[in-house]
C-alpha positions as CSV (number, residue, x, y, z in Angstrom):
1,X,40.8,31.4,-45.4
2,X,43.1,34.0,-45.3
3,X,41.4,37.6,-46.9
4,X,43.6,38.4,-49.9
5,X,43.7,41.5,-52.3
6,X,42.2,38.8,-54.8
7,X,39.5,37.0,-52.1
8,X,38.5,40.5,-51.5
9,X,38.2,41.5,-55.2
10,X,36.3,38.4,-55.9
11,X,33.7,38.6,-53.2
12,X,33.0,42.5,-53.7
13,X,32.6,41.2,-57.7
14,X,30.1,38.7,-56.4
15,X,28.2,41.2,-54.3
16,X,28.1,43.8,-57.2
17,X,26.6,40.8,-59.1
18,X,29.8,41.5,-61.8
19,X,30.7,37.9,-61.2
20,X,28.4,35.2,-60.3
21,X,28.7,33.3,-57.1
22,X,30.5,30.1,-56.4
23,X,26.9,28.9,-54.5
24,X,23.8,30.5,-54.7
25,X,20.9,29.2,-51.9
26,X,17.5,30.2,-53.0
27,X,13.9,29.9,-51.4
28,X,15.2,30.1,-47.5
29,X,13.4,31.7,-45.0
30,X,16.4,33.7,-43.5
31,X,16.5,34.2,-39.9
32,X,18.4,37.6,-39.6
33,X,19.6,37.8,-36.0
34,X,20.3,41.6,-36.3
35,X,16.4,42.8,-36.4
36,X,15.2,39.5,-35.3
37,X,13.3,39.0,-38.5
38,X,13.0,36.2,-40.8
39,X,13.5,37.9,-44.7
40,X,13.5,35.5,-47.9
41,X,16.6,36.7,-50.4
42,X,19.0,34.4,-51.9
43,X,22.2,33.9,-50.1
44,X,25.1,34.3,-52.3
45,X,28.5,32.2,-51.0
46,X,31.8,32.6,-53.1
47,X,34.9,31.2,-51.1
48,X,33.1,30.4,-48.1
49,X,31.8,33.8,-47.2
50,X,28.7,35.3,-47.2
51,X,28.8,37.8,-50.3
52,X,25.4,39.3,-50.8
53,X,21.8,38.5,-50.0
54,X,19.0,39.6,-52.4
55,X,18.8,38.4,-55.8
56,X,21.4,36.6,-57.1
57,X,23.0,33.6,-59.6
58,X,25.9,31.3,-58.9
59,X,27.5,28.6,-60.6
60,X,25.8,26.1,-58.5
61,X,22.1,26.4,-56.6
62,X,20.9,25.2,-53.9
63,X,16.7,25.0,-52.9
64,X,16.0,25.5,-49.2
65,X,12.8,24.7,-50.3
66,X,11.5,26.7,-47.6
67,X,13.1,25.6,-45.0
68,X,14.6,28.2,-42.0
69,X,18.2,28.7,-42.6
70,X,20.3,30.1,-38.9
71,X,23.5,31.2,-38.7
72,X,25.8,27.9,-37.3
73,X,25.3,27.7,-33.7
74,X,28.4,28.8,-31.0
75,X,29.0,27.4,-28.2
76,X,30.2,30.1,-26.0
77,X,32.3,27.6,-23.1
78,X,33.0,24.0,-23.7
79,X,35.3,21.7,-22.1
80,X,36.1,19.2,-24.9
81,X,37.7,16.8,-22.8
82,X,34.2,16.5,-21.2
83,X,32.7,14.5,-24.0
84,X,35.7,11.8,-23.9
85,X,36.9,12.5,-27.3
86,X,39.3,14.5,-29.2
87,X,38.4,17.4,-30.9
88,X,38.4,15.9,-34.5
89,X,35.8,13.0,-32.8
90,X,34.2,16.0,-31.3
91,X,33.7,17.6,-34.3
92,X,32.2,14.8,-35.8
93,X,29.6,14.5,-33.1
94,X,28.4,18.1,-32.8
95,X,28.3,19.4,-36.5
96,X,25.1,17.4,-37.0
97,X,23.5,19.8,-34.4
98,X,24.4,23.1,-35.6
99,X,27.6,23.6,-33.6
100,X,29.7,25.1,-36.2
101,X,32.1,27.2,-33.3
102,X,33.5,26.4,-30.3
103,X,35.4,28.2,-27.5
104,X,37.0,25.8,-25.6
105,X,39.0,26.1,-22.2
106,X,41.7,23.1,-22.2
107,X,41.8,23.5,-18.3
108,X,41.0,19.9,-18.1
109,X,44.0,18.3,-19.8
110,X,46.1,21.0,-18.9
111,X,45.6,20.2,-15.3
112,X,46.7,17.0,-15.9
113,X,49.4,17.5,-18.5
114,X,50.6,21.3,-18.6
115,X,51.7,22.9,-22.3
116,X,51.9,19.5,-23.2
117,X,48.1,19.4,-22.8
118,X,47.1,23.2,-24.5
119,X,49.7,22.1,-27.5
120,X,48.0,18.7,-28.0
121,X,44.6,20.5,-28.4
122,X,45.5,23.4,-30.3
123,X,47.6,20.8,-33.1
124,X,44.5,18.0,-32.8
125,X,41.8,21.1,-33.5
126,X,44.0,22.4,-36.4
127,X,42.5,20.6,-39.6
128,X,38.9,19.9,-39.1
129,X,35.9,21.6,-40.2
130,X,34.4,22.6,-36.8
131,X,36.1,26.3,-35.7
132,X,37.7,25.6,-32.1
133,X,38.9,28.5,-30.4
134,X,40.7,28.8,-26.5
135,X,40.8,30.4,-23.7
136,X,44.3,29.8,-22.1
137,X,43.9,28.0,-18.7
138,X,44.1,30.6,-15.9
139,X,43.8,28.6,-12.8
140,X,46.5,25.1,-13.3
141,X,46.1,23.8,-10.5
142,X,42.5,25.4,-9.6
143,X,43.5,26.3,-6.4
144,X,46.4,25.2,-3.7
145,X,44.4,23.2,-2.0
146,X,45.0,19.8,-4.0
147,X,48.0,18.1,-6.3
148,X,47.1,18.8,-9.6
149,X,49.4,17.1,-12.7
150,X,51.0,21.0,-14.0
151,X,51.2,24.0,-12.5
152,X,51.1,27.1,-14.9
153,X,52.6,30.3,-14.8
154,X,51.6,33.0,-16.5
155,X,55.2,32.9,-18.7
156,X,54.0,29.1,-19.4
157,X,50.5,31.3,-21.0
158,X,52.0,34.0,-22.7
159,X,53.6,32.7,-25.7
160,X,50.1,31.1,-26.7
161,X,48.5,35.0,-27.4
162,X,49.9,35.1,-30.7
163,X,47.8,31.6,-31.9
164,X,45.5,33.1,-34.3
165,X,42.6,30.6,-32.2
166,X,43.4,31.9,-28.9
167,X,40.9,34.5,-27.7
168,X,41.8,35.3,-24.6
169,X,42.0,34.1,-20.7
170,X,40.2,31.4,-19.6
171,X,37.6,30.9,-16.3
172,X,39.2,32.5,-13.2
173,X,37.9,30.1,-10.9
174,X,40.4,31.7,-8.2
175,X,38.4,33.8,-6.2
176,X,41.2,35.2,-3.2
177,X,43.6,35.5,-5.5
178,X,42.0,38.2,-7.5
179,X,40.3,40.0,-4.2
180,X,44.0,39.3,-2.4
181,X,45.7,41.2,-5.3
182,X,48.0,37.8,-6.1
183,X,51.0,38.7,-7.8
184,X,50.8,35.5,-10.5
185,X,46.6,36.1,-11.1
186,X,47.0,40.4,-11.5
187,X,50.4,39.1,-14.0
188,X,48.0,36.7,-15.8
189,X,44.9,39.3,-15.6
190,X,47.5,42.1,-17.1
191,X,48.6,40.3,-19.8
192,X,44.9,39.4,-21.6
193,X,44.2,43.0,-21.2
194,X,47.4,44.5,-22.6
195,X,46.6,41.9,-25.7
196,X,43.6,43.5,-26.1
197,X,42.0,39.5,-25.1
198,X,38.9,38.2,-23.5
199,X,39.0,37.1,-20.1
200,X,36.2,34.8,-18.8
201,X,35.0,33.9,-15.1
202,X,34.2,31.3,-12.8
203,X,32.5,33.5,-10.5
204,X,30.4,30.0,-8.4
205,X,28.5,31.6,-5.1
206,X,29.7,35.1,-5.6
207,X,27.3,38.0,-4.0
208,X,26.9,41.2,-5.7
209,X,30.2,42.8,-4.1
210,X,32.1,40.2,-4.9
211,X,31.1,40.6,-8.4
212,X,32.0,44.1,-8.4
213,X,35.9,43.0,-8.0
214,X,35.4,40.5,-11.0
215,X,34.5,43.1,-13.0
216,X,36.6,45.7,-11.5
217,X,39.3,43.4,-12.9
218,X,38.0,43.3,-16.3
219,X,36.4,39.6,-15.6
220,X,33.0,39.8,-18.4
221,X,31.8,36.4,-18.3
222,X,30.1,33.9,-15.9
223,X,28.7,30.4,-16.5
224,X,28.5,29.7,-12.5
225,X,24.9,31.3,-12.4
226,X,22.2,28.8,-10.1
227,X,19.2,31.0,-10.3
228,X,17.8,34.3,-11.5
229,X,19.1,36.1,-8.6
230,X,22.6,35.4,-9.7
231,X,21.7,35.7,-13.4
232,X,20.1,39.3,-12.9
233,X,22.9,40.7,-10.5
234,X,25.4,39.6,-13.4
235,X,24.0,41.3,-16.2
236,X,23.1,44.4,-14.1
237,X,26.6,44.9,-13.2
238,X,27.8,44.3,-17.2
239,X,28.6,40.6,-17.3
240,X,27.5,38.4,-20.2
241,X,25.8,35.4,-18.9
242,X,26.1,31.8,-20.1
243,X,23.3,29.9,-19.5
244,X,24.6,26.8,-19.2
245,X,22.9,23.2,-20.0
246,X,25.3,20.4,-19.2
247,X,25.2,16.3,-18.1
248,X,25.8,17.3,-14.5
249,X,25.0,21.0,-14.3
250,X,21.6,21.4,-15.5
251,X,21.0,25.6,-15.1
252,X,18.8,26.8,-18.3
253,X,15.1,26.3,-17.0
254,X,15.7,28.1,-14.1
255,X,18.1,31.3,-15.8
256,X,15.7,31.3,-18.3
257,X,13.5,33.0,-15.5
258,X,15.8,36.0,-15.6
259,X,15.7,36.7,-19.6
260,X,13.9,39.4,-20.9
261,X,13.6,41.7,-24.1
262,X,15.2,43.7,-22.4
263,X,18.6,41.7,-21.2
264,X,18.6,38.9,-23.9
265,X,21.6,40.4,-25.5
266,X,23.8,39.4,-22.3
267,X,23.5,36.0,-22.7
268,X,24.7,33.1,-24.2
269,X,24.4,29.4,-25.0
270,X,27.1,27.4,-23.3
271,X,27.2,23.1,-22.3
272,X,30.5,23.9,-20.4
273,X,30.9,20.1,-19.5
274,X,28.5,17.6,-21.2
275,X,29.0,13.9,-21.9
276,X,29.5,11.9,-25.4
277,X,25.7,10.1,-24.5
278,X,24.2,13.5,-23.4
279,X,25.8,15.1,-27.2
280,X,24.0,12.0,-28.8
281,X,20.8,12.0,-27.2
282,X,20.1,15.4,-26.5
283,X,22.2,17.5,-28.8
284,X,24.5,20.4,-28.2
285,X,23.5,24.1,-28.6
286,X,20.4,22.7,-30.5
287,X,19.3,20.9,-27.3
288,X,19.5,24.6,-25.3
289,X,17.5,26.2,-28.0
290,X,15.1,23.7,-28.2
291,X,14.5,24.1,-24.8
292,X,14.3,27.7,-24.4
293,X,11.6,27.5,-27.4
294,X,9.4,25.1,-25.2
295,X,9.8,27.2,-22.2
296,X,8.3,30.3,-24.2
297,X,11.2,32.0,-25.5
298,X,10.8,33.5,-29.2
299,X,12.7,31.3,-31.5
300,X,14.5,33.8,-33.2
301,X,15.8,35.4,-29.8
302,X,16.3,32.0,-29.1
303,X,18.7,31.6,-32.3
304,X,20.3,34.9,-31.6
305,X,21.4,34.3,-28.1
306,X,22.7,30.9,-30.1
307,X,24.8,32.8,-32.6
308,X,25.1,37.0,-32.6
309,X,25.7,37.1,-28.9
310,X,28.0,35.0,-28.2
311,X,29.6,35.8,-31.6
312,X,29.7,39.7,-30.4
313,X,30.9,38.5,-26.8
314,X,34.1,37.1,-28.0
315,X,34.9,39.5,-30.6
316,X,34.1,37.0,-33.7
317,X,33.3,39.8,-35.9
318,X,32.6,37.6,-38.7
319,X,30.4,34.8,-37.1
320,X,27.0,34.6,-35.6
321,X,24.8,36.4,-38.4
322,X,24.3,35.8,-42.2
323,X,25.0,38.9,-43.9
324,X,27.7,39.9,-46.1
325,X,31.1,39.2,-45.5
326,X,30.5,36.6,-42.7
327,X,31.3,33.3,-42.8
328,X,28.9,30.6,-44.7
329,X,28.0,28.7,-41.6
330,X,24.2,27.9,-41.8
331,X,21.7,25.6,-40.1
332,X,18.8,24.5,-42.2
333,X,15.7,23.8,-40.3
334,X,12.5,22.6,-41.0
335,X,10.7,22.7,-37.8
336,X,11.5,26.2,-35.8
337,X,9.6,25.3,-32.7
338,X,11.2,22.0,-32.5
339,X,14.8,22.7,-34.2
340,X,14.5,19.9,-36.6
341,X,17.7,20.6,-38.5
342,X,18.2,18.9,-42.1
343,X,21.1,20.0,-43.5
344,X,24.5,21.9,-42.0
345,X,26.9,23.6,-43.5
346,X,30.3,25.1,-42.8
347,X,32.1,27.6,-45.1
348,X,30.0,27.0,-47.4
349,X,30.2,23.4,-47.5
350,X,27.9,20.6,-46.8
351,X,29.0,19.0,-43.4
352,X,26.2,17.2,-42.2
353,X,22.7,16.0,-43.4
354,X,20.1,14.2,-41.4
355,X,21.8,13.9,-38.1
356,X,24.7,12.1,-40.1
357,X,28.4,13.9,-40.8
358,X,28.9,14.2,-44.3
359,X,33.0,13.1,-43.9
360,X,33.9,11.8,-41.2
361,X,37.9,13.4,-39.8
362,X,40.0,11.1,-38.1
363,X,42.4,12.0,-35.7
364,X,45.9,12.9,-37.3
365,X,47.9,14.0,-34.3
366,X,49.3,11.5,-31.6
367,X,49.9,12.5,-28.4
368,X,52.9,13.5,-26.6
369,X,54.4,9.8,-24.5
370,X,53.4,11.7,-21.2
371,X,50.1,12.5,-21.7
372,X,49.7,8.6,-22.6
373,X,51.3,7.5,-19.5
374,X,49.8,10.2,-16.7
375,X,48.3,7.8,-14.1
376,X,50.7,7.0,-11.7
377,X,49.6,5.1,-8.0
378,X,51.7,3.7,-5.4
379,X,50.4,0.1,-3.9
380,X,47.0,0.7,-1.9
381,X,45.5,-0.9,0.5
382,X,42.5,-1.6,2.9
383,X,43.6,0.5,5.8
384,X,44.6,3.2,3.4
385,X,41.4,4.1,3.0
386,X,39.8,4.0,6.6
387,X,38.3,7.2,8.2
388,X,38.4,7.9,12.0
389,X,34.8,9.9,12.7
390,X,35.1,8.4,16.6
391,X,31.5,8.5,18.1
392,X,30.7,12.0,17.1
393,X,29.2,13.7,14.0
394,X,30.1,13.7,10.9
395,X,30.9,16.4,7.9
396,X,29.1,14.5,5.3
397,X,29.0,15.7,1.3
398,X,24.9,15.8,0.5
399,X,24.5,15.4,-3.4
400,X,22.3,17.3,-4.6
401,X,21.1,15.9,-8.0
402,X,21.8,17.3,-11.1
403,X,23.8,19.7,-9.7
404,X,27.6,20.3,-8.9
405,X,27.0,22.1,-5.8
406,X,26.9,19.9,-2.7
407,X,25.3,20.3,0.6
408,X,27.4,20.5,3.7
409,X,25.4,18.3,6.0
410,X,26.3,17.1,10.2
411,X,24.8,13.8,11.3
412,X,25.5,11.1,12.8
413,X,27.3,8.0,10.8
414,X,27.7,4.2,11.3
415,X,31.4,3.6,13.2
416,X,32.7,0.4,14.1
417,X,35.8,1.4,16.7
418,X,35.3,4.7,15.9
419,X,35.5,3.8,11.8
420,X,33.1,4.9,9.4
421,X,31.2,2.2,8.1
422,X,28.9,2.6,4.7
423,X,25.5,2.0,5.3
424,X,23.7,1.9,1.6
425,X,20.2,1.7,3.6
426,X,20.6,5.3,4.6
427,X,22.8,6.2,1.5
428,X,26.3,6.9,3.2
429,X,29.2,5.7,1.1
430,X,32.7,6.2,1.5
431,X,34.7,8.5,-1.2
432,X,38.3,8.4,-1.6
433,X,40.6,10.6,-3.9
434,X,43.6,9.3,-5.0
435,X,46.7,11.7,-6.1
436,X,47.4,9.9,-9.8
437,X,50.2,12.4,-11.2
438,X,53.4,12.5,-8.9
439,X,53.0,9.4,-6.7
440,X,52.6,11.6,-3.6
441,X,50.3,9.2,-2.4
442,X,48.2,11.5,-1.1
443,X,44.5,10.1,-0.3
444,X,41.5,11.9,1.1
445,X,38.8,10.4,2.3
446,X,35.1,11.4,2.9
447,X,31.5,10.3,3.5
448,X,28.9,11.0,0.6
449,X,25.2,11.4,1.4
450,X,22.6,10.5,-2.0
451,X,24.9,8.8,-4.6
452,X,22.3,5.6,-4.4
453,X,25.2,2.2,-4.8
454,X,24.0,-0.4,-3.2
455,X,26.0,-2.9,-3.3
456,X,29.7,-2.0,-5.3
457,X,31.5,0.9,-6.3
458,X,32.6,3.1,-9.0
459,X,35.8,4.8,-9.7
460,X,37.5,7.5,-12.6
461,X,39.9,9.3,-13.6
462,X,37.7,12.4,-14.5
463,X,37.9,14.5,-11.6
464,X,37.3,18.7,-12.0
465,X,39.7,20.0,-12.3
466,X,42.8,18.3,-10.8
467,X,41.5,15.1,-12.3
468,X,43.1,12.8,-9.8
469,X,41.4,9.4,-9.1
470,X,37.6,10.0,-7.4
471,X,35.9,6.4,-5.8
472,X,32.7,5.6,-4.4
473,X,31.7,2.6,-3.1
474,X,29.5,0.6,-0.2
475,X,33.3,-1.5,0.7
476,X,36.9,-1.0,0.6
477,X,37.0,-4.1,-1.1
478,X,34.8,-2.2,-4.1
479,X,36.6,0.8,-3.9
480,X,40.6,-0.9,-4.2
481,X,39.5,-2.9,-7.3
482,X,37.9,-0.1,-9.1
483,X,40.8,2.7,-8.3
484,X,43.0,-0.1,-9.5
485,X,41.2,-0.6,-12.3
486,X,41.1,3.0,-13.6
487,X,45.2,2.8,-13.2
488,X,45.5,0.0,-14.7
489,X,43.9,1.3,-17.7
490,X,46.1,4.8,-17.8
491,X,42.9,6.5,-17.0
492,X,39.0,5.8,-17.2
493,X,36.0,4.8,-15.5
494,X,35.0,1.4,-13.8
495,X,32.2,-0.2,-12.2
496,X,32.6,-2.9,-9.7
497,X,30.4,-5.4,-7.6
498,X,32.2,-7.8,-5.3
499,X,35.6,-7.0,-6.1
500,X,34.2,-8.0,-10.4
501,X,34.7,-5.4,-13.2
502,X,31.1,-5.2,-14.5
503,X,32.2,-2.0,-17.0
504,X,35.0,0.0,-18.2
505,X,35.7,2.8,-20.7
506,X,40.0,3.4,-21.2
507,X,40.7,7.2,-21.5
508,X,44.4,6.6,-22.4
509,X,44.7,10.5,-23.2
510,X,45.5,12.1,-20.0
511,X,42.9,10.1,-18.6
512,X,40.7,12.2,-19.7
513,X,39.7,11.2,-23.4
514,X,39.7,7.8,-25.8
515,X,41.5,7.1,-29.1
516,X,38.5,5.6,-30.2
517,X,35.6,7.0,-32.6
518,X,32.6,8.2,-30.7
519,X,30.2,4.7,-31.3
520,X,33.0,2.7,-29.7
521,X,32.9,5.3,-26.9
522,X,29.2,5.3,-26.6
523,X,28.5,1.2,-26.5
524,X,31.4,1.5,-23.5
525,X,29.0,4.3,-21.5
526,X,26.0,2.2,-22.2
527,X,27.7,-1.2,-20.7
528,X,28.6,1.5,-17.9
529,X,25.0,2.8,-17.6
530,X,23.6,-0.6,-17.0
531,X,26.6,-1.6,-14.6
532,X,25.6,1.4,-12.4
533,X,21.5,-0.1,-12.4
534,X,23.3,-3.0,-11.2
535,X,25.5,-1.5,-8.3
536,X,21.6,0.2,-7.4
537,X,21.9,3.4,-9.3
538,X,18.5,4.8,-9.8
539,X,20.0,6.8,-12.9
540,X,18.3,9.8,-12.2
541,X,21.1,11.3,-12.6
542,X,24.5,10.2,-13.6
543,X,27.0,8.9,-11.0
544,X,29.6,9.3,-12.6
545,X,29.2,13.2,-13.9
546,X,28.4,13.6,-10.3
547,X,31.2,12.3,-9.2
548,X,33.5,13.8,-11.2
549,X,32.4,17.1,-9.4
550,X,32.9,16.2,-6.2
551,X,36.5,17.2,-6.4
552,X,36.3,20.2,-7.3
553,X,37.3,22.8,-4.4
554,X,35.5,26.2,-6.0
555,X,32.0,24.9,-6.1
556,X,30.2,25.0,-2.9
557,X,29.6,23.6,-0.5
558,X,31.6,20.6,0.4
559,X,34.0,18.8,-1.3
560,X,36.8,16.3,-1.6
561,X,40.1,16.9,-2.9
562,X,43.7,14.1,-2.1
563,X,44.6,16.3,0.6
564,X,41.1,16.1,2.4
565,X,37.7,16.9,3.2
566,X,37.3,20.7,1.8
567,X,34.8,23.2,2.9
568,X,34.5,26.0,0.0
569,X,32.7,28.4,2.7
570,X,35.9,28.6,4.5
571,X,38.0,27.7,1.7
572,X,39.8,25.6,3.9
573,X,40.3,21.8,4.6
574,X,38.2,20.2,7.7
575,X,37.9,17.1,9.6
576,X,35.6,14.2,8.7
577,X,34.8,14.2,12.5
578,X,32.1,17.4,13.3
């Protein structure tokens, strides 16, 4: 709501007690994230603002009845796109956990579709009841070594400053370019600052001098951190950390090692990328809170690193606390330890009770025709995808699980005249990457290590960040029918077994998200989940969030873009053959 002369009279009436409150909740146990105490006064709401706590009547009354009542959860980097849905689905999904803010990086569909992506989110995000706010995509493509869908400049950026939900510049994931002094990234890095905007990092592998030219250039975030090491050299130097739970990149319990009384205010929940299942499941925000809680952290640091800090880190001067003039977004919970919530509420205003969303938002803007229609393959076949190792050692991608980082390993392959050939006994599978935006048809090619398909092969459209076609499989055979199966779809996932679709999920939107609610979404990952135990996935992890990764060229240590095998120690492309 926008703060009028009368909005302004009213709530300082309400807070003088000269008029009485539109809501009154009474008989809360207030967590107050500024002193870290909990205090039980009345909260008085009158237009969806906090106007006073203390003592107070309203014309309607709520009883906690003793429940704990937080300030809405924020997460502090989120890749919407990641669940599947659009944000109104989104919305939906995470309300029930607490999440009433969001700052959300679009680099995902932007990377496929350009302004035409960024426009679509901004328009879709406009009219629902969770708070989305961007960071503008800094790195379209995410570096040159691979054909993304867009490529944007930093004029494409600049007329998106003045959006009242645009906060600043999103995860520079381009390394060289800021060390090197690029023209385009210094442009794009000078015009956040001269806005007075947030800019956040991407800063994956990056020693302590290295980090010293991040923040040299005004770079205050990071969300890349592995370990303590990381986490402690980041906050030393000034950074805010985000420690980051996701489906594939699973970082709290260990940066929860490097979090003290003394640093706690530098950090930040974040999910970054985390699947419609995983948001189901597990919960959002909640889910990192919960954990932190079991690992020892005090819950009420634990709900402040949720709300104040990463309110205060981007400048949300009227989020992340309840106290006057701040916005009525509260979390009612009845079980701190285990962050049982019961009820949540946004502006003031009951939004979800139970686990259940109180109204459900459809989606009410339709894409543009071009993010509908952005996979685009030429004819492939068999030969297209054979790899030449010889008789000599091979570069191979080693997964590790749970994580987006990779192992670069060298050993020795199956060949057959000097062609790889997958061997599922020791785990070596061929992966192919398939340019899907501009019918270059450029395909690289690589050998995977610990994916765990026996017998099949899996293929999608989500692929960080370029978001071209990624395929695993133990044949060719496999690995044609599910590529083709993804384009035939305009985007999505596929699991095949002898040339058979055993599952598929359609992500018509940029081939990155459904037009479908989020229970027709998660039936569609379940058929998918048992598809994979039939290809031989063990499901310790999940294939396909691992896959997704293993095209993206700014996480060490290998990886595998269309234009080849990519080592991110050299930032430069190699040779399948050692």
């Amino acid at each position: 709501m926008k703060l009028t002369i009368e909005t302004l009279r009213k709530r300082i009436d309400v807070a003088a007690k000269r008029t009485p409150a539109d809501l009154v909740i009474k008989n809360g146990k207030v967590i107050n994230v500024f002193t870290r105490e909990i205090i039980e006064e009345d909260i008085a709401i009158t237009d969806g603002f906090i106007a006073g706590l203390g003592s107070y009547e309203g014309k309607e009354m709520i009883d906690a009845g003793g429940s704990y009542i937080a300030p809405g959860f924020i997460d502090g980097h989120v890749h919407i796109e990641s669940a599947m849905v659009t944000p109104a689905e989104f919305s939906n999904v995470v309300l029930p956990h607490g999440v009433t803010t969001v700052i959300a990086d679009p680099h995902e569909i932007a990377n496929v579709s350009g302004t035409d992506g960024i426009d679509f989110m901004l328009e879709s995000s406009e009219e629902i009841p969770l708070d989305v706010f961007f960071m503008l995509p800094s790195c379209v493509p995410a570096t040159p070594f691979e054909n993304a869908g867009a490529f944007l400049s930093y004029k494409d950026l600049e007329k998106y400053y003045g959006h009242p939900r645009v906060l600043g510049l999103g995860e520079v994931m381009d390394y060289p370019a800021v060390m090197n002094n690029d023209a385009e990234m210094l442009k794009k890095l000078e015009d956040a600052h001269s806005k007075g905007k947030c800019i956040d990092g991407h800063a994956a592998g990056l020693n302590a001098d290295e980090i010293n030219i991040y923040m040299a250039a005004g770079i205050r975030t990071d969300h890349e951190c592995i370990n303590p090491e990381e986490a402690l050299d980041r906050m030393r130097k000034g950074m805010y950390v985000m420690l980051r739970e996701g489906s594939a990149a699973r970082d709290l319990l260990a940066l929860l090692k490097s979090v003290s009384e003394q640093n706690a205010r530098r950090c930040l929940f974040v999910t970054d990328d985390k699947h419609l299942d995983d948001l189901i499941n597990e919960g959002s925000i909640d889910h990192n809170v919960r954990m932190a809680i079991k690992e020892g952290m005090d819950p009420i640091l634990a709900v402040q690193i949720a709300t104040l800090n990463a309110a205060e880190c981007f400048g949300l001067k009227n989020k992340g606390a309840i106290a006057p003039g701040y916005e009525a977004d509260l979390v009612f919970i009845s079980d701190l330890r285990n962050v049982k919530i019961e009820k949540v509420m946004k502006s003031g205003i009951l939004a979800a009770e139970n686990g259940i969303i109180k109204d459900s938002i459809p989606d009410s803007v339709e894409p543009a025709p071009a993010i509908l229609d952005s996979v685009k393959i030429g004819s492939l076949k068999g030969e297209d995808l054979s790899i030449n190792i010889g008789t000599s050692d091979a570069n191979i991608i080693g997964i590790i699980p749970n994580s987006i980082v990779t192992r670069h390993l060298v050993e020795k392959a199956d060949s057959l005249n000097g062609y790889f050939q997958p061997n599922p006994d020791k785990d070596y599978l061929k992966l192919a990457v398939v340019e899907r935006h501009n019918l270059t048809g450029s395909i690289g090619l690589g050998i995977i290590k610990g994916l765990g398909i026996t017998r099949g092969g899996i293929a999608s459209t989500v692929a960080h960040d370029s978001h071209n076609i990624v395929a695993a499989g133990t044949s060719d055979e496999d690995l044609l029918a599910a590529i083709k199966q993804t384009a035939s779809m305009k985007g999505g996932l596929a699991v095949v077994q002898d040339g058979k679709i055993l599952a598929e999920l359609p992500l018509p939107i940029a081939g990155l998200m459904s037009d479908r609610d989020s229970s027709f979404i998660f039936g569609r990952l379940s058929e998918l989940n048992h598809a994979l135990r039939t290809v031989g996935c063990s499901m310790e992890f999940n294939p396909f969030l691992t896959l997704s990764f293993l095209a993206l060229p700014v996480i060490p240590e290998l990886k595998l873009t269309d234009r080849g095998l990519f080592s991110v120690s050299s930032f430069s492309h190699i040779k399948v053959e050692a």
